[in-house]
matplotlib code that plots the C-alpha trace (Angstrom):
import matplotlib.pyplot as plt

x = [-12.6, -11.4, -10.2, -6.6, -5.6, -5.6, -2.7, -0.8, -3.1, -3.2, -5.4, -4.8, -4.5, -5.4, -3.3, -4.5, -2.2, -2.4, -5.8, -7.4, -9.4, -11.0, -13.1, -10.4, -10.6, -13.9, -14.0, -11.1, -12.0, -14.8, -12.5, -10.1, -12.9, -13.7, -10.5, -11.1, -9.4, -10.5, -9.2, -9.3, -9.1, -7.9, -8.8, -6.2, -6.2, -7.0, -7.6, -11.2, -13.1, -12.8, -11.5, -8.0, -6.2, -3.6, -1.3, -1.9, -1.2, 2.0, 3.7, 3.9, -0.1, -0.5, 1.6, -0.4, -3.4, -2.5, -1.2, -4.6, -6.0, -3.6, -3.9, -7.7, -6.7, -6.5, -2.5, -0.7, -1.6, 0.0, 0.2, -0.5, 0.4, -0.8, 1.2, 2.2, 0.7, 3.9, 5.6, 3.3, 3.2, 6.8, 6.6, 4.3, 6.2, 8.7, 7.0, 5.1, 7.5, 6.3, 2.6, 3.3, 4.3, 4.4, 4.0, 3.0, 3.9, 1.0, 3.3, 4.1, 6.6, 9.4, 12.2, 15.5, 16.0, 15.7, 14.8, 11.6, 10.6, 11.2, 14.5, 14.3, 12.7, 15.4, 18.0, 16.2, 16.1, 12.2, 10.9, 14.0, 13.1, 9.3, 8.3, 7.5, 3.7, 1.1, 3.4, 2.9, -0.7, -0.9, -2.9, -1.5, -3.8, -3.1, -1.0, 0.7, -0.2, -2.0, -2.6, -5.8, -5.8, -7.7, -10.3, -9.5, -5.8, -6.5, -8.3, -5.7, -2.7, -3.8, -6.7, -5.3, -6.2, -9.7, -12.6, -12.4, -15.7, -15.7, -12.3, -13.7, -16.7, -14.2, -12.0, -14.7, -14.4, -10.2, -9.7, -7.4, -3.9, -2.0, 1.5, 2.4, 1.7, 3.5, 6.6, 8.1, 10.8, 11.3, 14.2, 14.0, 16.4, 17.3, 16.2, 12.7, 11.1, 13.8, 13.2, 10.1, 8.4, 7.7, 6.0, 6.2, 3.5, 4.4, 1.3, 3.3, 1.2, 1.5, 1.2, 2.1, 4.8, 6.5, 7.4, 11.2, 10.7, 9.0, 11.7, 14.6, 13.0, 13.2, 16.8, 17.6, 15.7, 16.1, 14.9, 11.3, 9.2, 7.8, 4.3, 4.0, 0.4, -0.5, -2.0, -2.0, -1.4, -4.7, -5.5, -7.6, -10.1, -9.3, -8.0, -9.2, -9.5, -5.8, -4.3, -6.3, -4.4, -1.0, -1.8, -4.0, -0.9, 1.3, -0.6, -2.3, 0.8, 2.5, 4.9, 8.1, 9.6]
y = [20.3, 23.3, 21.7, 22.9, 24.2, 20.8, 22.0, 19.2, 16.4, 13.4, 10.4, 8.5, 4.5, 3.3, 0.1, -2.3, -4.2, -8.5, -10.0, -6.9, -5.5, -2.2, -1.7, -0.7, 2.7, 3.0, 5.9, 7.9, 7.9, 10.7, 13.3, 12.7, 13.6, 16.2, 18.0, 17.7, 14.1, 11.6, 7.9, 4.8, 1.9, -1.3, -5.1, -7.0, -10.2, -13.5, -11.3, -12.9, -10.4, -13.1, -16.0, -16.3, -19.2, -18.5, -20.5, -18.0, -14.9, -13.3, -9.7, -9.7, -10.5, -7.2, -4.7, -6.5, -5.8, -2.0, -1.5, -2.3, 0.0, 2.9, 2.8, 3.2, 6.5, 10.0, 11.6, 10.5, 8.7, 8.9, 5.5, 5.3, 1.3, 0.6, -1.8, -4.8, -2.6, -0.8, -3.3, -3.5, 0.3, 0.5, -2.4, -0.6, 2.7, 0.6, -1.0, 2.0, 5.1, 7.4, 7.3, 7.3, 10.5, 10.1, 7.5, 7.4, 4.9, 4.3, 2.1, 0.5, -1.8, 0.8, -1.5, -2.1, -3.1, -7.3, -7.0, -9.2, -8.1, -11.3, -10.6, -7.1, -8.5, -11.0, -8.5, -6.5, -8.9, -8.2, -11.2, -11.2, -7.3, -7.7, -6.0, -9.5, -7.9, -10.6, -12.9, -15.3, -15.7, -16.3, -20.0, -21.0, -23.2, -26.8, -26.1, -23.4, -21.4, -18.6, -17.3, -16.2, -13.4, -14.4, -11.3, -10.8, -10.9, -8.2, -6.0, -5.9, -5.3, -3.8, -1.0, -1.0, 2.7, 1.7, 0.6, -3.6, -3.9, -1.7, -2.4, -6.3, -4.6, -2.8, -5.8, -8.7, -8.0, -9.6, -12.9, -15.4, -13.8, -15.9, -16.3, -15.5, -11.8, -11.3, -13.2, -11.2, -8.6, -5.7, -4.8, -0.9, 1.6, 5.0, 5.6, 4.6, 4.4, 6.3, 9.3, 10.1, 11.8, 10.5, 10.6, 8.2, 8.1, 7.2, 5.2, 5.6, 3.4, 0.4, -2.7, -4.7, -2.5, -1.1, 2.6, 1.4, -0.9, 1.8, 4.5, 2.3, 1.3, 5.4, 4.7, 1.7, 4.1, 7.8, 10.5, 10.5, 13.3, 12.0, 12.5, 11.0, 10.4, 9.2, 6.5, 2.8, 0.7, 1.2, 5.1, 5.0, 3.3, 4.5, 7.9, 9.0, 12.7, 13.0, 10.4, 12.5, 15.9, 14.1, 12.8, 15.6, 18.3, 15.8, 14.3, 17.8, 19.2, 21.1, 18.6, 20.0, 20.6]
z = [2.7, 0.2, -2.8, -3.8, -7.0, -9.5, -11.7, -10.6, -10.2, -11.5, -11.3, -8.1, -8.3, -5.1, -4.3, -1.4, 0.9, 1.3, 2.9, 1.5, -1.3, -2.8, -0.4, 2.8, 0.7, 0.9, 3.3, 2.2, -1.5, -0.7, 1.0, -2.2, -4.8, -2.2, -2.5, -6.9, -6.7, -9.6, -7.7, -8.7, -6.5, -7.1, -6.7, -7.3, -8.7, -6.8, -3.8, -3.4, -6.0, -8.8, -10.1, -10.8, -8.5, -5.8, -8.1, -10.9, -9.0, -9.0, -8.8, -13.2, -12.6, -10.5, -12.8, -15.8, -13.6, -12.9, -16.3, -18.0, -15.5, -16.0, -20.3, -19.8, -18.2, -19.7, -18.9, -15.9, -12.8, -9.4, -7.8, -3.5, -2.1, 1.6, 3.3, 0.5, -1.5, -1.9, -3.1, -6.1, -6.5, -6.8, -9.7, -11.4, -11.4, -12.6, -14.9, -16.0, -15.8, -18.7, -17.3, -13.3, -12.5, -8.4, -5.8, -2.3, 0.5, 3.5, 5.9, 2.6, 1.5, 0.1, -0.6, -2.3, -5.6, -5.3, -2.0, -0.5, 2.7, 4.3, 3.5, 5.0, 8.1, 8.6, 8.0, 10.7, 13.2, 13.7, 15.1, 18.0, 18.2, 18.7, 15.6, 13.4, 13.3, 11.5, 10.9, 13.6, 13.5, 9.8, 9.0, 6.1, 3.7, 3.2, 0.2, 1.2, -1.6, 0.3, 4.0, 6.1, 9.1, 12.4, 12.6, 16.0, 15.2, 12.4, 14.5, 17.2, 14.9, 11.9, 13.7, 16.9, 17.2, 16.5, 19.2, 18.8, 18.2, 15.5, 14.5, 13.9, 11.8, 9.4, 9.1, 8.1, 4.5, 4.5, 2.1, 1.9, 0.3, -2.7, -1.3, -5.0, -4.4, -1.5, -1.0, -4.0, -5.2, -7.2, -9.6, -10.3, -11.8, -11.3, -14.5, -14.0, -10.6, -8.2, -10.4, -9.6, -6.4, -3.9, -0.4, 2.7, 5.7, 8.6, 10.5, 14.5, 16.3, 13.9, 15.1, 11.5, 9.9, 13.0, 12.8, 13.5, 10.2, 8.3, 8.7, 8.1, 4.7, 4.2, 5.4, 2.7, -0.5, 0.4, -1.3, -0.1, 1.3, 5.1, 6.8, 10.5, 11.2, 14.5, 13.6, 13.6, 10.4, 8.4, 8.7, 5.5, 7.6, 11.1, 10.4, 6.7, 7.3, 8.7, 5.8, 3.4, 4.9, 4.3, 0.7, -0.9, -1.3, -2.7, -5.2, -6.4, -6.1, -9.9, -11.3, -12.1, -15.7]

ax = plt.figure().add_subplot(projection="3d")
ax.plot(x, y, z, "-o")
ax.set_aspect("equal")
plt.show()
């Protein structure tokens, strides 16, 4: 891949969605420092790379998380959130506003101010509609305070563009998630996060955040550039070349004065 002119760029914080970890970047992190990318990605706390308890983790956690992150970091940072991710991406622009200077949504979480996507999933009438995706094939621990992903379940709805075999390989690495990181809500302002860039891919073939879902989240927060890949729900992993052709000219791309 040529790399573009880096004028614009910024580091890129790589922001995982629930079950997951660092590692669901691992193969489209080459084809960003390819293209002159420095990227960063994330495990976030209680998310099976260390020790903090499902009772301890919360959204506050994951901006604290990101923010230590982003301070140890020359200049600005652009921020991309997969799936749940979003959710915590759009916290931290919040949350960090003078160093994030552009976020990106992978079939992410994009949602109102206050808004949990339970909430937005109710509202939608997903599970009457089809489109409830994980959901009912979550086994909840016996306190409630997190939830696992049956592998097989995984592969069929979060790679279902992948070979199952190899979509079961790719997906052994997924942990437990803290229900404290993803039953949560946002509060941004204008002021903060809705002023800043931003770019939503589309995943068409998802099988977790239905494509319907995902564009009437760009519906609910406009203002949004929009990639539609065809792929399913995890295109870093089953599609990286095509998610990195989506993400590279946005996040390289010359901020505007």
């Amino acid at each position: 891949m040529r790399p573009p002119d880096k004028a614009g760029a910024s580091t890129v914080i790589l922001i995982h969605g629930a079950w997951q970890g660092s590692w669901v970047w691992t193969r489209l992190m080459p084809l960003l420092e390819d293209a002159g990318l420095a990227a960063i990605a994330v495990d976030l706390p209680g998310n099976g790379h260390d020790d903090t308890s499902p009772e301890a983790v919360s959204l506050d956690l994951y901006v604290q998380h990101i923010e230590k992150i982003v301070a140890a970091t020359k200049g600005c940072v652009s921020l991309v959130g997969h799936s749940g991710g979003g959710v915590v991406a759009t916290a931290a622009a919040e949350a960090l506003a003078g160093k994030v200077d552009r976020v990106a949504y992978i079939a992410g979480m994009m949602l109102p101010s206050g808004m949990r996507f339970a909430e937005f999933l109710a509202d939608e009438r997903a599970a009457d509609r089809g489109l409830a995706g994980i959901g009912p094939h979550l086994v909840w621990s016996p306190d409630r305070q997190s939830t696992a992903v049956p592998t097989e379940a995984a592969a069929e709805i979060f790679l279902s563009d992948m070979a199952h075999d190899a979509a079961l390989a790719a997906l052994a690495r997924l942990t437990p998630q803290p229900q404290g990181g993803r039953d949560v809500a946002v509060r941004w302002t204008d002021s903060r996060f809705n002023r800043l860039p931003r770019l939503y891919i589309e995943c068409l073939r998802d099988r977790s955040v239905a494509h319907e879902l995902q564009r009437r989240m760009q519906e609910l927060v406009p203002g949004a550039e929009r990639v539609m890949l065809d792929a399913g729900h995890v295109p870093h992993i089953s599609a990286p070349a095509q998610l990195a052709g989506a993400l590279i000219p946005f996040l390289t791309r010359q901020k505007r004065a």
